[in-house]
N, CA, C and O of each residue as an XYZ file, in Angstrom:
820
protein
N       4.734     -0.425     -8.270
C       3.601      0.287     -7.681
C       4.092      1.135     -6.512
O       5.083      0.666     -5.953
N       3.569      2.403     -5.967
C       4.032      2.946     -5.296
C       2.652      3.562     -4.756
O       1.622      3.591     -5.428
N       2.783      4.071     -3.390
C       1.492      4.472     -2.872
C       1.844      5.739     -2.767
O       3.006      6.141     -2.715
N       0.372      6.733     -2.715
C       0.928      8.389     -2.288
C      -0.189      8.735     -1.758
O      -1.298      8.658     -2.286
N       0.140      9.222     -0.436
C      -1.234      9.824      0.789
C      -1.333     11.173      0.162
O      -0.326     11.572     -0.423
N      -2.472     12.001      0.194
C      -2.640     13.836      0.564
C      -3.068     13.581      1.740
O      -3.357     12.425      2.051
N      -3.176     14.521      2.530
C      -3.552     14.636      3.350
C      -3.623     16.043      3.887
O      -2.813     16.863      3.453
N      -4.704     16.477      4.981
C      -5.221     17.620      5.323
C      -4.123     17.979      6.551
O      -3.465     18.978      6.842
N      -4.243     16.923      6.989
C      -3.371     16.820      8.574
C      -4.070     17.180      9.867
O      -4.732     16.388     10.538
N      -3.870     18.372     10.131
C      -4.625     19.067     11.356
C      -5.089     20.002     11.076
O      -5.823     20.677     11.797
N      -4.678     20.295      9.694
C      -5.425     22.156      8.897
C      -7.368     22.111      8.886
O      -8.186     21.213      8.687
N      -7.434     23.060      9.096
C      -8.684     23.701      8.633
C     -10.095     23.006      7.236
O      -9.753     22.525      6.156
N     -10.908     23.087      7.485
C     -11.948     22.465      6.347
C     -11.458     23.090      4.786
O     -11.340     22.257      3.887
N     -11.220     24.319      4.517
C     -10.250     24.744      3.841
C      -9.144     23.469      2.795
O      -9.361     22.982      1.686
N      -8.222     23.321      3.551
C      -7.420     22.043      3.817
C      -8.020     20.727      3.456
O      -7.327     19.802      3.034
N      -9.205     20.650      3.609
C      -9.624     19.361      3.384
C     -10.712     19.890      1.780
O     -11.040     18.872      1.170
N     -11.113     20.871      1.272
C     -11.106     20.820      0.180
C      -9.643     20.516     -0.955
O      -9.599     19.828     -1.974
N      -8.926     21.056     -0.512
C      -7.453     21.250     -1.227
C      -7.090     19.808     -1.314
O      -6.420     19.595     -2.324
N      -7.344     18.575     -0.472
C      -7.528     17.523     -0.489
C      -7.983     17.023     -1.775
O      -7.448     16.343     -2.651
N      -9.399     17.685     -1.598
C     -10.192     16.904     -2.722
C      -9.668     17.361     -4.076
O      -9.119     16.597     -4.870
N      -9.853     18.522     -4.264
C      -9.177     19.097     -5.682
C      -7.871     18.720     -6.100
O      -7.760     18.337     -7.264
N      -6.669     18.761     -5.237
C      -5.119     17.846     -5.138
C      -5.894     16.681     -6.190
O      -6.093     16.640     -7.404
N      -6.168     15.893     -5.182
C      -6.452     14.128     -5.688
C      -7.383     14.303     -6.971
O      -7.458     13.197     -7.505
N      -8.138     15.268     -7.694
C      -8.883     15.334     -8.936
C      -7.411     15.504     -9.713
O      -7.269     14.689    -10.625
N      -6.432     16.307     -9.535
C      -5.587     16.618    -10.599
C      -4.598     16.038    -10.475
O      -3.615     16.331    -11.155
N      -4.587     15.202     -9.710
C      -2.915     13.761     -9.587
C      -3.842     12.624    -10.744
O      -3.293     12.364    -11.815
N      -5.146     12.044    -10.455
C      -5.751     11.473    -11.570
C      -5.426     11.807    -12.651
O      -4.812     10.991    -13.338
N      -5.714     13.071    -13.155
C      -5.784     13.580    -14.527
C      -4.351     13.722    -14.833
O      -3.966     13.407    -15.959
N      -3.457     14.194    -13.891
C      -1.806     13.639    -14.504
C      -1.334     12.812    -14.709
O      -0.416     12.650    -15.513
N      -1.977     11.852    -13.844
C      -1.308     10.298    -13.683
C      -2.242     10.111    -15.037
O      -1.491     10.697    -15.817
N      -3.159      9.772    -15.706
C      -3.670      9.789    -16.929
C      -2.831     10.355    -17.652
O      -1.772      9.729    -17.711
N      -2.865     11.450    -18.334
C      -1.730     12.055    -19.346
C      -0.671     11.450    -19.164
O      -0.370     10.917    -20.232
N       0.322     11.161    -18.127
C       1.203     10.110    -18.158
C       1.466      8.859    -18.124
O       2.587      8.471    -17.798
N       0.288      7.851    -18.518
C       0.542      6.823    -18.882
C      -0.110      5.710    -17.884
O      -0.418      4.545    -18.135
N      -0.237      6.575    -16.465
C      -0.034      6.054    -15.207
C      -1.505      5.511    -14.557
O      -2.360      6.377    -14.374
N      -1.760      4.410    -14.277
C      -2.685      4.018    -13.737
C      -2.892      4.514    -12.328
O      -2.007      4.130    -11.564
N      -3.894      5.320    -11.743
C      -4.197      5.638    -10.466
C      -5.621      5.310     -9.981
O      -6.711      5.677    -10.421
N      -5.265      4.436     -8.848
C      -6.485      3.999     -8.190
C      -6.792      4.314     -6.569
O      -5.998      3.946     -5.703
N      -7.998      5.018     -6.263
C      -7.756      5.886     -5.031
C      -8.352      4.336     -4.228
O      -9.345      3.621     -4.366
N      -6.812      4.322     -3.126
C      -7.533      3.016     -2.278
C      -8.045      3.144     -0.747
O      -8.284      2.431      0.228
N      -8.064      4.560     -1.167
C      -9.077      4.392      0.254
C      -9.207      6.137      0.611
O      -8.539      6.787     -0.193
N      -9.660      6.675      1.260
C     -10.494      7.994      1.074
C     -11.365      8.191      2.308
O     -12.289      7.423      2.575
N     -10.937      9.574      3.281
C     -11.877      9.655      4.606
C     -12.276     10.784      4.226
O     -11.531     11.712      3.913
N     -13.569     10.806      4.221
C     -14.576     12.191      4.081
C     -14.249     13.030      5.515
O     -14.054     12.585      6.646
N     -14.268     14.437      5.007
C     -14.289     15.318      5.834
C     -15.423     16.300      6.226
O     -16.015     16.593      5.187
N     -15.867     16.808      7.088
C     -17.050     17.714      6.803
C     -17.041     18.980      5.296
O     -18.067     19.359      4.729
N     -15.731     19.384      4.965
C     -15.565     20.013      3.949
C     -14.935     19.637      2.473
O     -14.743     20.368      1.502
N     -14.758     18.644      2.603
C     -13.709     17.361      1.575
C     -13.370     16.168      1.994
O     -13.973     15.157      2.352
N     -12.203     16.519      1.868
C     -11.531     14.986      2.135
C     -10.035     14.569      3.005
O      -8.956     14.339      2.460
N     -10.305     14.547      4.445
C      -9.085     14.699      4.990
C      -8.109     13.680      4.775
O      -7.051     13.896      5.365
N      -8.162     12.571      4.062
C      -7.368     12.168      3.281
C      -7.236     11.088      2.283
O      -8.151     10.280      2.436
N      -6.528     10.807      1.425
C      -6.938     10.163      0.422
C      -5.469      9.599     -0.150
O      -4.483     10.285     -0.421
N      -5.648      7.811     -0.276
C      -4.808      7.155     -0.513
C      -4.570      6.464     -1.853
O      -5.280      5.490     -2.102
N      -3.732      6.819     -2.675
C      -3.520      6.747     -4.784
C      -2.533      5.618     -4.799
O      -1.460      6.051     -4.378
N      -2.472      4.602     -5.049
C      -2.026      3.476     -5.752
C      -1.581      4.446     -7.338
O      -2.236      5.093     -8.156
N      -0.009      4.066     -7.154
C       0.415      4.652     -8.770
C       1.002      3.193     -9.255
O       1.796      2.496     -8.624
N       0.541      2.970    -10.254
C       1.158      1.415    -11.519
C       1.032      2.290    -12.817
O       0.155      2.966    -13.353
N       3.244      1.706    -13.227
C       3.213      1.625    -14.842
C       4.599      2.790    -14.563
O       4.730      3.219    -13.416
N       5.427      3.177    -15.477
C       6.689      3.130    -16.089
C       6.764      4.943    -15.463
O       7.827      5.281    -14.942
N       5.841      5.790    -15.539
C       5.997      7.044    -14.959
C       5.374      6.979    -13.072
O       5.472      8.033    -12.444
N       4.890      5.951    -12.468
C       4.679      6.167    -11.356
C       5.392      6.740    -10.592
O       4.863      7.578     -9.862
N       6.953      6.479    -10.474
C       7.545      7.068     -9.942
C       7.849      8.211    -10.099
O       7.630      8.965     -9.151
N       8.387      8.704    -11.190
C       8.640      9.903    -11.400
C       7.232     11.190    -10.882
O       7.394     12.393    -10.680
N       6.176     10.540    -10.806
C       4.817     11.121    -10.815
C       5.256     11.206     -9.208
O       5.718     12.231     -8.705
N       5.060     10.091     -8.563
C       5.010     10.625     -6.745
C       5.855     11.544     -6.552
O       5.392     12.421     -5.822
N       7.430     11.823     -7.059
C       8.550     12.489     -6.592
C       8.105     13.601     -7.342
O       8.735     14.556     -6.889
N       7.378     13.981     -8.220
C       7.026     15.459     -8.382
C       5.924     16.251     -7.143
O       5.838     17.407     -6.728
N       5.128     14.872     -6.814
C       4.101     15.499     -5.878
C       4.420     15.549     -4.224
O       3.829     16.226     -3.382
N       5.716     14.475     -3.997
C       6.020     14.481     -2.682
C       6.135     15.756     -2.048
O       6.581     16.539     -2.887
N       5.951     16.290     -1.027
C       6.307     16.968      0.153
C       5.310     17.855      0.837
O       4.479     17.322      1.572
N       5.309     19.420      0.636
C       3.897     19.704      0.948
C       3.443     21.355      0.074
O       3.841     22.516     -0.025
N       2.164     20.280     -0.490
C       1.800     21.251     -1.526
C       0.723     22.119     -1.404
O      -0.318     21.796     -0.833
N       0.980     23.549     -2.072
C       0.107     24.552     -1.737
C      -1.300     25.068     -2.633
O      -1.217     25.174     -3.857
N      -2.222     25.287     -2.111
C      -3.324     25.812     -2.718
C      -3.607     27.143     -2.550
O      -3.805     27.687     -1.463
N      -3.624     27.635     -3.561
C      -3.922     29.569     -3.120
C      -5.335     29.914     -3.416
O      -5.562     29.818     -4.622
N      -6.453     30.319     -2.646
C      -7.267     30.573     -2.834
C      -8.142     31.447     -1.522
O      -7.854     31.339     -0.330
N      -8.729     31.904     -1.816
C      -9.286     32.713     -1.117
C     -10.492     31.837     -0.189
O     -11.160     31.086     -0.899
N     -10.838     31.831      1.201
C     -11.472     30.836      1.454
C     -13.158     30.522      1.220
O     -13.951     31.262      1.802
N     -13.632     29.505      0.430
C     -15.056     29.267      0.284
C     -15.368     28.986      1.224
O     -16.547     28.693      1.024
N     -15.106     28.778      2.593
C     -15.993     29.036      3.491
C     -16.107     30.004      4.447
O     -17.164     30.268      5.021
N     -15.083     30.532      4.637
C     -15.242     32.057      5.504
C     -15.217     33.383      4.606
O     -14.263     34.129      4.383
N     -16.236     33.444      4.257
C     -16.219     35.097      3.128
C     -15.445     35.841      3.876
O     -15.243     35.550      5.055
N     -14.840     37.039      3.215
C     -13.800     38.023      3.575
C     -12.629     37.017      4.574
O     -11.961     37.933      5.054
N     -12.297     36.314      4.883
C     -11.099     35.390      5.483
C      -9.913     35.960      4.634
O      -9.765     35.749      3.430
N      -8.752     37.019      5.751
C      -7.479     37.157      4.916
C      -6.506     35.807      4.582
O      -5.734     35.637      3.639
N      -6.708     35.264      5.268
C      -6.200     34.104      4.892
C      -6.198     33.393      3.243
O      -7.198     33.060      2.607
N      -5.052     33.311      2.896
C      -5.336     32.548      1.004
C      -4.479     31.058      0.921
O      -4.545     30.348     -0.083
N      -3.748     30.730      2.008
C      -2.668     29.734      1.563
C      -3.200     28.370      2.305
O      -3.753     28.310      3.403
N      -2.951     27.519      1.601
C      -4.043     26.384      2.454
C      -2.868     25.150      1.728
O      -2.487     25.096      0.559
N      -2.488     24.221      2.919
C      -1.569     23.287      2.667
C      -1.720     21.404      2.889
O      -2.265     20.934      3.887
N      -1.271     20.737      2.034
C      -2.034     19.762      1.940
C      -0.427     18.400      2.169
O       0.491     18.118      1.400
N      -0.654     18.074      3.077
C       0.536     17.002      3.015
C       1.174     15.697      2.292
O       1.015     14.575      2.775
N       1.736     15.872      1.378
C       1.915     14.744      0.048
C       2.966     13.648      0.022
O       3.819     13.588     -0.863
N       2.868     12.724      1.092
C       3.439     11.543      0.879
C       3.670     10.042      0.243
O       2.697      9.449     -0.223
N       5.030      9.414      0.234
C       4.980      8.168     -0.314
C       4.960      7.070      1.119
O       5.462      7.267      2.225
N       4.342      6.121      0.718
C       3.999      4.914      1.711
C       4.235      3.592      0.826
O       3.975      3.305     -0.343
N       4.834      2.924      1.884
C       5.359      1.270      1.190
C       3.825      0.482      0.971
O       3.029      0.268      1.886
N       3.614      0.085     -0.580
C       2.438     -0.527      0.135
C       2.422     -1.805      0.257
O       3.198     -2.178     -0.623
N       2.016     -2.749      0.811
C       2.097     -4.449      1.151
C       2.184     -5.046      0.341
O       1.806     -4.778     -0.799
N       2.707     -6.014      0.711
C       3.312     -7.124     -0.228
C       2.093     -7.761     -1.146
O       0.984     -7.264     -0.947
N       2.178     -8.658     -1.985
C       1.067     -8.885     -2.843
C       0.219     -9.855     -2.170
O       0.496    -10.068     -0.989
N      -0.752    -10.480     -2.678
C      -1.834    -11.351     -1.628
C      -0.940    -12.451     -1.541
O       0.130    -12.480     -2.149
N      -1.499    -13.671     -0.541
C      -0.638    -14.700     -0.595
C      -1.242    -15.493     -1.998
O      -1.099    -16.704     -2.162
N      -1.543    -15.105     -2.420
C      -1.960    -16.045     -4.133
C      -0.700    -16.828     -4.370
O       0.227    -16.152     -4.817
N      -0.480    -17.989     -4.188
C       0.610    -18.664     -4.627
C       1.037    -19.072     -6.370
O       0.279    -19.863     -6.932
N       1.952    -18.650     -6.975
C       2.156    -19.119     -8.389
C       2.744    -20.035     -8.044
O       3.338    -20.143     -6.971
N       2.660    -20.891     -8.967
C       3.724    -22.322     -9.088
C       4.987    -22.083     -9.163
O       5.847    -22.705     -8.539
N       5.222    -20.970    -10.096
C       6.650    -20.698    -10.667
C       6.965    -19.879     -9.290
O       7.837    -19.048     -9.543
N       6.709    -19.843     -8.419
C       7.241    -19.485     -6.980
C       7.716    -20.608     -5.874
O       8.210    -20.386     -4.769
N       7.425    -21.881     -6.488
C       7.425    -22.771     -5.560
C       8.466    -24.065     -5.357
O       8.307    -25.044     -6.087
N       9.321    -24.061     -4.557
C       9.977    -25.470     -4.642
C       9.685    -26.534     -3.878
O       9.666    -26.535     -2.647
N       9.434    -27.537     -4.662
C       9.202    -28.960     -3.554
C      10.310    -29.858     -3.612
O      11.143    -30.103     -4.485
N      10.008    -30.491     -1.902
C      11.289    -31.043     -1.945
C      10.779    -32.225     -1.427
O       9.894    -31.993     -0.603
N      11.099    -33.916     -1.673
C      10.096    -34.858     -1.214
C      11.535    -35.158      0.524
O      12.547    -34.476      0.689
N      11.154    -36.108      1.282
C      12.122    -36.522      1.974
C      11.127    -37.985      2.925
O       9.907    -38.117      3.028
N      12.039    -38.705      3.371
C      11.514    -40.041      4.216
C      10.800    -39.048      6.005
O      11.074    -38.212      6.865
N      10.105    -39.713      5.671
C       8.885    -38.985      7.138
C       9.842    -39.561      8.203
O      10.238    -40.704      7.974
N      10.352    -38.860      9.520
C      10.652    -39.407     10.622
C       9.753    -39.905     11.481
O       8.602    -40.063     11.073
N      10.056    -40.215     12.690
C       9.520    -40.865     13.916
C       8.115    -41.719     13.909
O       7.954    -42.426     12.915
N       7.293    -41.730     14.699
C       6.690    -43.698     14.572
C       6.226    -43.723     12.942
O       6.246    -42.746     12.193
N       5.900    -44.780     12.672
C       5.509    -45.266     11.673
C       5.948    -46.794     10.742
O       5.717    -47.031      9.556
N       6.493    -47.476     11.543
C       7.471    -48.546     11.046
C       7.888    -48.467      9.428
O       8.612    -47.683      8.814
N       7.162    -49.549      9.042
C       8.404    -50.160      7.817
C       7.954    -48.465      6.477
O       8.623    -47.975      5.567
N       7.028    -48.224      6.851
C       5.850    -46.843      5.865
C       7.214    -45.856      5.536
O       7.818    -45.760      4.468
N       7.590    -44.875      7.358
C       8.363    -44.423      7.057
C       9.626    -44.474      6.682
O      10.255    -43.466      6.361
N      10.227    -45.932      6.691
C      11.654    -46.355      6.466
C      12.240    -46.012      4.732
O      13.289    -45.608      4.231
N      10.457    -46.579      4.073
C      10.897    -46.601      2.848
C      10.373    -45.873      1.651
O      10.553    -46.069      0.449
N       9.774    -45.104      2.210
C       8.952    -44.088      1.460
C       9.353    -42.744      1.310
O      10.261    -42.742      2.142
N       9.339    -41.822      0.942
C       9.385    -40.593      0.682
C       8.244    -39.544      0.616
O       8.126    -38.805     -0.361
N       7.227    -39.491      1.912
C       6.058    -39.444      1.701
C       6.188    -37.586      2.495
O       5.407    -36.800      1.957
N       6.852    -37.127      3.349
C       6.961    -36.190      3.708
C       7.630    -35.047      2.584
O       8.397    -35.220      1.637
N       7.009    -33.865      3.110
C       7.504    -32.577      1.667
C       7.266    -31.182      2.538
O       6.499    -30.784      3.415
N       8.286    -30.724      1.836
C       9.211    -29.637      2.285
C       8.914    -28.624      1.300
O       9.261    -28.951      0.165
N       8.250    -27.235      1.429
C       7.907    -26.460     -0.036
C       8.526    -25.033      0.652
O       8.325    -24.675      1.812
N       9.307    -24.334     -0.339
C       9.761    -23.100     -0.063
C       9.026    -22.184     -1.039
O       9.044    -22.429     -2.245
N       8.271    -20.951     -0.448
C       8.867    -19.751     -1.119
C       9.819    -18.962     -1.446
O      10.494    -18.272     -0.683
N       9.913    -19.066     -2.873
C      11.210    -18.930     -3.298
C      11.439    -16.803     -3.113
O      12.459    -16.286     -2.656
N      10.401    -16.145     -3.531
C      10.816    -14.559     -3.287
C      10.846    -14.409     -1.383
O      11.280    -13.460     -0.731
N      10.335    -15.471     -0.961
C      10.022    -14.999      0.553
C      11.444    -15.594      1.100
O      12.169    -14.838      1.746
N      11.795    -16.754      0.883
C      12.859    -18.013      1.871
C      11.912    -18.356      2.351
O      11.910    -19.453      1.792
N      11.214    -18.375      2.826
C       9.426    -19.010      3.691
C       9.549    -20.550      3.380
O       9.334    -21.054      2.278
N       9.875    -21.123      4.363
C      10.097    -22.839      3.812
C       9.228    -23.439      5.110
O       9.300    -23.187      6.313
N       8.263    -24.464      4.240
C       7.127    -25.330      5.494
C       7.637    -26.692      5.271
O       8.338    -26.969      4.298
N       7.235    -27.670      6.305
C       7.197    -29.036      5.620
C       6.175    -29.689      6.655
O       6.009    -29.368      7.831
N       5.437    -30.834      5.814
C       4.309    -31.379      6.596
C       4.991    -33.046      6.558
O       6.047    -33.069      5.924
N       4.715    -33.934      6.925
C       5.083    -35.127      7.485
C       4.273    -35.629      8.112
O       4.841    -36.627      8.555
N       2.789    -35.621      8.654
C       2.229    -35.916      9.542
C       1.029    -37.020      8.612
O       0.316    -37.854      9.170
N       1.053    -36.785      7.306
C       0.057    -37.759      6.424
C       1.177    -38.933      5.900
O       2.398    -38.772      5.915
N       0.566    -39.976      5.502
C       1.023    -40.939      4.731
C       1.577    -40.696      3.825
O       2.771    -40.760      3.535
N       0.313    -40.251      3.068
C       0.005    -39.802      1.166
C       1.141    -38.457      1.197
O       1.078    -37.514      1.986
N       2.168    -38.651      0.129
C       3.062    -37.288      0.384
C       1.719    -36.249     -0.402
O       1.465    -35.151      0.094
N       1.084    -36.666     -1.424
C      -0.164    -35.742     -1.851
C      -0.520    -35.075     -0.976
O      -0.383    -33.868     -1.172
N      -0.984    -35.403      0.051
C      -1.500    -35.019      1.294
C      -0.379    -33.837      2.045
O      -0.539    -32.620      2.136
N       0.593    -34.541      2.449
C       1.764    -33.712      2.565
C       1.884    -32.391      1.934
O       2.137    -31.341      2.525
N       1.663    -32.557      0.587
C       2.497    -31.248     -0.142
C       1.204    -30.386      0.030
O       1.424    -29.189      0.214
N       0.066    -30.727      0.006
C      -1.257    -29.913      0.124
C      -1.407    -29.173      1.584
O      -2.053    -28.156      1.839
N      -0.710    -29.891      2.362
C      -0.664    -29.228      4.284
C       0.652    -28.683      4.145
O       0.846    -27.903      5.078
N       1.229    -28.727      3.698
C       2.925    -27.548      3.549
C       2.539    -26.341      3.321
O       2.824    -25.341      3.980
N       1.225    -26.490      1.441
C       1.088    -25.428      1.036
C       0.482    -24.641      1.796
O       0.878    -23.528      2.144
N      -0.895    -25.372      2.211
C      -1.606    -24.817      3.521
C      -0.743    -23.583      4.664
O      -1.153    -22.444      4.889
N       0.253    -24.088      5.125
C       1.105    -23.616      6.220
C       1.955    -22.411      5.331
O       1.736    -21.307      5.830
N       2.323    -22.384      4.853
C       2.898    -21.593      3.413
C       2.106    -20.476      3.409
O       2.591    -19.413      3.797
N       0.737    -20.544      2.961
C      -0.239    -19.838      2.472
C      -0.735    -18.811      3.610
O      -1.000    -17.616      3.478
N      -0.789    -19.672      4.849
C      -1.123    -18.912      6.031
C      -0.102    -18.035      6.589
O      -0.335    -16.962      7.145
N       1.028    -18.554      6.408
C       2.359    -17.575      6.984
C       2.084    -16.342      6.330
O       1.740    -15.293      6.874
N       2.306    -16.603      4.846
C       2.057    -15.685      4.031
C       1.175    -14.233      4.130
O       1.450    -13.068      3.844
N      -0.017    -14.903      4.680
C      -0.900    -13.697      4.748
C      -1.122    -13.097      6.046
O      -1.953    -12.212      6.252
N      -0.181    -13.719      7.115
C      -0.020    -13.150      8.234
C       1.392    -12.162      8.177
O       1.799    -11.463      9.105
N       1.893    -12.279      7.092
C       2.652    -11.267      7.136
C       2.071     -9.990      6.125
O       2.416     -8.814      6.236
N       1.366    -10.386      5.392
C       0.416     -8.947      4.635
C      -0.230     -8.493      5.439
O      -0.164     -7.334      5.849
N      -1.200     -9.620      5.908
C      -1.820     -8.699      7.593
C      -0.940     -7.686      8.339
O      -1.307     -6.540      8.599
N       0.195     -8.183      8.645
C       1.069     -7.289      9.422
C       1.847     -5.825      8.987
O       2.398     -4.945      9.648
N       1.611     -6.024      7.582
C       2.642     -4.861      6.685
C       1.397     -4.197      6.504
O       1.594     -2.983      6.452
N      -0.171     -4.589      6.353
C      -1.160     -3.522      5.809
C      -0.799     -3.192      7.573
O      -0.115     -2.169      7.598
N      -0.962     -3.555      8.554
C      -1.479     -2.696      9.865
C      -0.187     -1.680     10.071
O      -0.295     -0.696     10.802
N       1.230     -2.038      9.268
C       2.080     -0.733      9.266
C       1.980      0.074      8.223
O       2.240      1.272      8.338
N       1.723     -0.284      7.462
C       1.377      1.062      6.549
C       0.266      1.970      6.603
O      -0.016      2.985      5.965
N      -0.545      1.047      7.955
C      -1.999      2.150      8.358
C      -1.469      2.538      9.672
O      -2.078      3.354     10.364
N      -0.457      2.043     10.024
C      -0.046      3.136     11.211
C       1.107      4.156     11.013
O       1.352      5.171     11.665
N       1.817      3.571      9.838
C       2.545      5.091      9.183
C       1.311      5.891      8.448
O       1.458      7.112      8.392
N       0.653      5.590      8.135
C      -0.277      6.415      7.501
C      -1.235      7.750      8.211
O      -1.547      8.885      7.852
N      -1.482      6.879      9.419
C      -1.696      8.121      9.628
C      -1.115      8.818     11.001
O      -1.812      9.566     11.686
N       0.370      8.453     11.348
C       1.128      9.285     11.569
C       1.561     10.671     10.724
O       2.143     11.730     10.959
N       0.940     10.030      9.645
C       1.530     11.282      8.651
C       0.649     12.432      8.855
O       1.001     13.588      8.621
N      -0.571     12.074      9.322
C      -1.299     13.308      9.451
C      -0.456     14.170     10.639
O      -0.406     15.379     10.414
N      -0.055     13.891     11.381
C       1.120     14.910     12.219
C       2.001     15.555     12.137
O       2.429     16.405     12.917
N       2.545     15.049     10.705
C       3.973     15.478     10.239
C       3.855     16.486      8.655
O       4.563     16.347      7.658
N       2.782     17.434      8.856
C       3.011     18.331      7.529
C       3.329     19.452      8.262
O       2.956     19.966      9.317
N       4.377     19.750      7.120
C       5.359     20.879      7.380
C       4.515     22.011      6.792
O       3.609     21.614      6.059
N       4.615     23.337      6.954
C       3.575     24.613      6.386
C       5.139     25.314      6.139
O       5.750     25.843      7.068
N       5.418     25.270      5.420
C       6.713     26.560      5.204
C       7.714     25.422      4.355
O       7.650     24.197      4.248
N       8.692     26.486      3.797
C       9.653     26.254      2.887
C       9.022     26.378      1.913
O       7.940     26.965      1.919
N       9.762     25.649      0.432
C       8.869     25.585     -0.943
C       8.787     24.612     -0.909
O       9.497     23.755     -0.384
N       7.200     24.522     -1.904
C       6.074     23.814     -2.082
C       6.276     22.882     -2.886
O       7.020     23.085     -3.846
N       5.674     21.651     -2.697
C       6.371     20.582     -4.089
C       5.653     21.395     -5.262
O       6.260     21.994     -6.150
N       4.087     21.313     -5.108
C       3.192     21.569     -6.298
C       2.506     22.953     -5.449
O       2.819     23.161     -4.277
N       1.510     23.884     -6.219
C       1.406     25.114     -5.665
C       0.128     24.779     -7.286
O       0.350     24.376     -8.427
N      -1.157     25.207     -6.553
C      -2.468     25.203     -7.324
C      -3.212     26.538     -6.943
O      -3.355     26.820     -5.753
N      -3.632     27.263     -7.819
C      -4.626     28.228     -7.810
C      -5.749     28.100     -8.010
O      -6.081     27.213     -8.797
N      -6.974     29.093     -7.256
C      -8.075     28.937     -7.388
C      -8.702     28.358     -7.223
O      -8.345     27.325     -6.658
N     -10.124     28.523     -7.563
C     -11.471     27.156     -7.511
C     -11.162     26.070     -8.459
O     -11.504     24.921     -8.180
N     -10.508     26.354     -9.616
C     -10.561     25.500    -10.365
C      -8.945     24.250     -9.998
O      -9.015     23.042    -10.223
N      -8.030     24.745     -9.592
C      -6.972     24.221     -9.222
C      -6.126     24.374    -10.823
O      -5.871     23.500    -11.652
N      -5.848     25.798    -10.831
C      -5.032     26.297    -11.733
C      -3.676     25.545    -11.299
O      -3.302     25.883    -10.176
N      -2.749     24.472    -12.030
C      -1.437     24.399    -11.166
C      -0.264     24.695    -12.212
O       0.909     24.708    -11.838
């Protein structure tokens, strides 16, 4: 999966149509190619859409963002300022990491490990094996609980601790990918050549 921003940036209402029309025809490509696109998130503009965030899944995603990366042009004459010499209107087309998956735990992710519980507990902890140790295996993320009798108990407060780490680190990767995100609105370039270049009302590309 790979994520891809448009974005208006600091341009003109102009700009934020070119937004909207962009993101109608990355759908309809990402369709013809195979490619699942799901817009995950989308800020209305007074004239469109100053920006808009595409989830790409499936075997052409990539190849699909690296055609659209960098910054792409719309030629059109402007629908909102009649007679406006102005025709070139630019829309900023980036890739963004997107977060790791939920903490949904699979089994086939998980190792348990049993071990003898330390400190008070007399003859319980001497001879039992009631404490457990569980790693995520794609993360290294390793908990262990010891504080119940029942290792049942145990392996259920590991997972617990597991589960929570887990989603405090998705918490943390969505709040950087929303603060690279919209750094990006700062960083579109207007010059050089264009990844993609669209004509008209209709978005001839």
């Amino acid at each position: 999966m790979t994520w891809l921003l448009l974005s208006a940036g600091r341009g003109p209402g102009e700009c934020q149509i070119a937004v909207r029309g962009m993101l109608g025809r990355l759908i309809d490509e990402a369709a013809a190619r195979g490619v699942e696109a799901e817009v995950v998130d989308a800020e209305d503009g007074p004239h469109g859409l100053l920006s808009a965030l595409v989830s790409l899944r499936g075997g052409e995603a990539e190849a699909l963002a690296a055609a659209w990366e960098g910054t792409a042009l719309w030629v059109c004459p402007s629908p909102i300022r009649r007679g406006w010499k102005r025709k070139n209107w630019f829309v900023g087309v980036s890739r963004l990491s997107p977060p790791p998956p939920s903490s949904g735990l699979r089994e086939d992710d998980l190792r348990f490990e049993t071990m003898r519980a330390s400190g008070p507990g007399g003859q319980h902890v001497n001879k039992t094996e009631s404490a457990v140790r569980v790693t995520h295996l794609p993360t290294g993320l390793s908990f262990t609980a010891r504080e119940e009798r029942s290792q049942h108990r145990n392996k259920a407060l590991a997972v617990a601790r597991l589960s929570a780490a887990l989603s405090g680190l998705r918490e943390e990767a969505l709040r950087g990918a929303d603060r690279e995100r919209w750094a990006r609105h700062d960083s579109l370039v207007r010059g050089g050549a264009p990844s993609r270049v669209f004509r008209g009302d209709r978005f001839a590309g």
